[in-house]
C-alpha positions, 0 to 999 in steps of 0.5 A, a space after each residue: 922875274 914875273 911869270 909872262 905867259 901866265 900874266 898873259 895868259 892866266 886871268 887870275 894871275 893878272 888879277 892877282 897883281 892888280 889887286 896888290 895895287 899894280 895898274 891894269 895898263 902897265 900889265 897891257 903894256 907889259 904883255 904888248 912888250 913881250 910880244 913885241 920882244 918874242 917877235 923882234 927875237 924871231 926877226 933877229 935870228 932870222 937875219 942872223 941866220 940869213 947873214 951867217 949863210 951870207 958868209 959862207 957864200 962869199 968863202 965860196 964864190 967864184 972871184 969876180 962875184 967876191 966883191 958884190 957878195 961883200 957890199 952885200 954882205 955889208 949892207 946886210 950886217 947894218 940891217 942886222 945890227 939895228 934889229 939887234 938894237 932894237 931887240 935889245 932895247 925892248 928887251 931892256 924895257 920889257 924886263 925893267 917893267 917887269 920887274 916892278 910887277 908884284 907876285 900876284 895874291 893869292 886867292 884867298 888872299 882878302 882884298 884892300 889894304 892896311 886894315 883889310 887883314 882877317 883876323 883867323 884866330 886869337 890866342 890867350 887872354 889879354 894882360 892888364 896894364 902893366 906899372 910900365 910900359 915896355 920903354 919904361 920898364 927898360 930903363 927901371 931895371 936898368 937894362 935898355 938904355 936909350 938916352 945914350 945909344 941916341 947920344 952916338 948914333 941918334 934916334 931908333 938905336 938902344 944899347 940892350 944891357 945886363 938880364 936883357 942881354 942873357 935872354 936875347 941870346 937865350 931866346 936865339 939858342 932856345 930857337 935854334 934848339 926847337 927848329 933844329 928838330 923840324 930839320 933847319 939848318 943853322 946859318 949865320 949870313 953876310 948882312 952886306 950884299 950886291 945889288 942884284 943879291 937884293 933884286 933876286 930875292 925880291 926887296 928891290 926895286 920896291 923897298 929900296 928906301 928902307 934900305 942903307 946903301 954903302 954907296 962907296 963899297 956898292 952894297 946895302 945892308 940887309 933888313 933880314 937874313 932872308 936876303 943872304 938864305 935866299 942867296 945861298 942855291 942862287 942859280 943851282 938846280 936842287 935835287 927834288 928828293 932833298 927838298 924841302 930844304 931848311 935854314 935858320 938864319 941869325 944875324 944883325 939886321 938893319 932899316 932906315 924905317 923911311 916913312 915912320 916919323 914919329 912912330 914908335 920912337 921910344 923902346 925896342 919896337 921900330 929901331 934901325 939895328 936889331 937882331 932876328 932869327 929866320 927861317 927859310 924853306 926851298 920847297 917843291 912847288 906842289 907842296 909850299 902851301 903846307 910849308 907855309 902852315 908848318 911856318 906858322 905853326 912853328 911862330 905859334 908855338 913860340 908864343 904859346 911856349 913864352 905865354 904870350 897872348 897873340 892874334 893871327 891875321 891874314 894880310 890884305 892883298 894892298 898891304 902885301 910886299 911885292 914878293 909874298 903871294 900869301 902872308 900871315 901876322 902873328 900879332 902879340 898884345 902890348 897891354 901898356 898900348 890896348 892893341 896888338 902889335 906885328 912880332 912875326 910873319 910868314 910868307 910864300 913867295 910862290 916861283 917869285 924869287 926862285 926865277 929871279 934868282 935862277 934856283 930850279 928843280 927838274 921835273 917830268 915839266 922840265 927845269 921849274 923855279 923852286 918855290 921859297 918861303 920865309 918866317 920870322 922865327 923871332 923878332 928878338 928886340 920886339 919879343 923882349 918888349 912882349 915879354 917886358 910888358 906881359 910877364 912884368 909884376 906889380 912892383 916892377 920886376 920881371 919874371 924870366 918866361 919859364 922856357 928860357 930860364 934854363 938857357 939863361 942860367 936858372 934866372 927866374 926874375 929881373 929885379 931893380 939894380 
């Protein structure tokens, strides 16, 4: 949930959800229906309480007063249960409004939307155009094969095969090695989960159509680990001398892709089904902003580790999803395309889901929401294509990035079948 009192309160904080595309009159709305809520609250209680002592008046009245004390005590309760109606349907209205109001952007934050981003720094030098591309190549060495995963499942699967198959799973026991010794805890997580599972870490009600619901069985599939990480203190109040805490999780991970028709049908890129390793921080509030660089830093260095030419970009305020206060793009160049392409992310969430989720700390405040952050520590399917484009040779074969030769038994190049 929103912080009310700040958007209340606090004009940047107001202005920071507007400027993420939320309407200046809902926040007006919004602010007149917790009024209304706090003061309907104050009124309810009030007549509980007079109808509280009511009762006891009548235990306690003499015998020919015991009956005009009960028509009273009657006509009251009716007085009551209609503001107890009332307060609970403003309490529904209130919270229902609420929820669809985005955690406002940061300061530094740019404004607009989609190609509003700042680029922050660009990294390596830009490879040539390869002999394939990343789709082609896939089917030239023989280890993407498209035609039949569309076959049994249709568009945006692929069947991932052979050499491809040994550095996928190189790439996840390469990340777990590294993150291991930043203190990330492993975790492989459910990928079914309840609805309000996907409400309290933030995805619903914004990106629901991205998601596949088992309607039958009432869950959805999870876009990202992150869902299930978050989920793991849900409703506990940590112990501020062991934040921050950290989890890398891997797990299978699914999207309808609505509203992408057309785009990037062919490869790896934009699929339905794929795999990702991610990190997940409990922070303490003071101190999230450098989790957030410690995050970014760690997608740098696998980049920089693969040999991959990448660009960093801070996200336009328009282009933020409703949870993330701040998010970096760590962009890999696809050379077969002239352009950089979105590998990972990273993203602090501020107190946004740490209220919805009820996960807290205790300090000299009070009991305060933990602040959570998230980071793709590897896009496995996008980082294959990256390397199928930057490391291909002239004759079409594929060089084995040297980090991840060890994980996939001394294999230094994939070579034609």
């Amino acid at each position: 949930m929103i912080d009310l009192k700040a958007l209340a309160e606090d004009a940047a904080y107001r202005a920071g959800a507007i400027r993420k595309g939320f309407d200046s009159a809902d926040v007006d709305r919004l602010n007149a229906l917790n009024e209304g809520f706090k003061a309907s609250l104050a009124a309810t209680e009030s007549l509980r309480a007079e109808s509280n002592a009511m009762s006891k008046a009548i235990g306690n009245a003499a015998p020919e007063e015991r009956q005009a004390k009960i028509a009273e005590a009657g006509e009251f309760k009716t007085r009551l249960q209609e503001s107890e109606e009332s307060l609970a349907g403003l309490k529904t209205e209130m919270e229902t409004l609420a929820l669809t109001v985005p955690n406002p952007a940061h300061e530094t934050v740019p404004d607009g939307g989609e190609d509003d981003y700042r680029v922050e720094k660009e990294v390596g030098e830009q490879t040539p155009e390869p002999k394939f591309n990343h789709a082609e190549l896939g089917e030239h060495l023989s280890i993407v094969d498209t035609k039949k995963a569309v076959a049994i499942s249709g568009s945006r699967f692929a069947y991932v095969l052979g050499d491809a198959v040994r550095m996928q799973f190189a790439l996840v026991q390469w990340m777990m090695d590294r993150l291991s010794k930043h203190h990330f805890v492993p975790a492989v997580v459910p990928v079914l989960v309840r609805e309000d599972m996907m409400v309290d870490a933030g995805f619903f009600p914004g990106d629901r159509d991205s998601v596949y619901e088992l309607e039958r069985d009432e869950l959805f599939l999870v876009g990202t680990s992150e869902v299930g990480l978050a989920g793991l203190h849900r409703g506990e109040r940590l112990d501020v001398d062991n934040l921050p805490l950290r989890y890398v999780g891997y797990s299978s991970c699914f999207r309808r892709e609505a509203g992408t028709y057309g785009k990037d049908t062919a490869g790896l890129f934009r699929v339905h089904q794929f795999d990702k390793v991610e990190m997940f921080v409990y922070s303490h509030p003071d101190r999230s902003w450098d989790e957030l660089e410690l995050l970014l830093q760690l997608e740098e260095e696998t980049f920089q580790q693969l040999e991959l030419p990448y660009r960093v970009i801070t996200v336009a305020a328009g282009d933020l999803g409703g949870a993330a206060a701040k998010k970096y793009d760590v962009e890999v160049w696809i050379p077969s395309e002239g352009r950089y392409r979105e590998l990972t992310s990273c993203s602090n969430y501020t107190d946004f889901s740490g209220r919805r989720m009820g996960t807290r700390i205790k300090t000299d405040d009070g009991n305060v929401a933990v602040h959570t952050l998230n980071g793709t520590a590897c896009a496995i399917g996008r980082t294959l294509l990256a390397i199928f484009e930057n490391h291909q040779n002239a004759d079409g074969s594929l060089n084995v990035p040297k980090v991840l030769q060890p994980y996939c038994g001394g294999l230094e190049v994939i070579e034609p079948r």
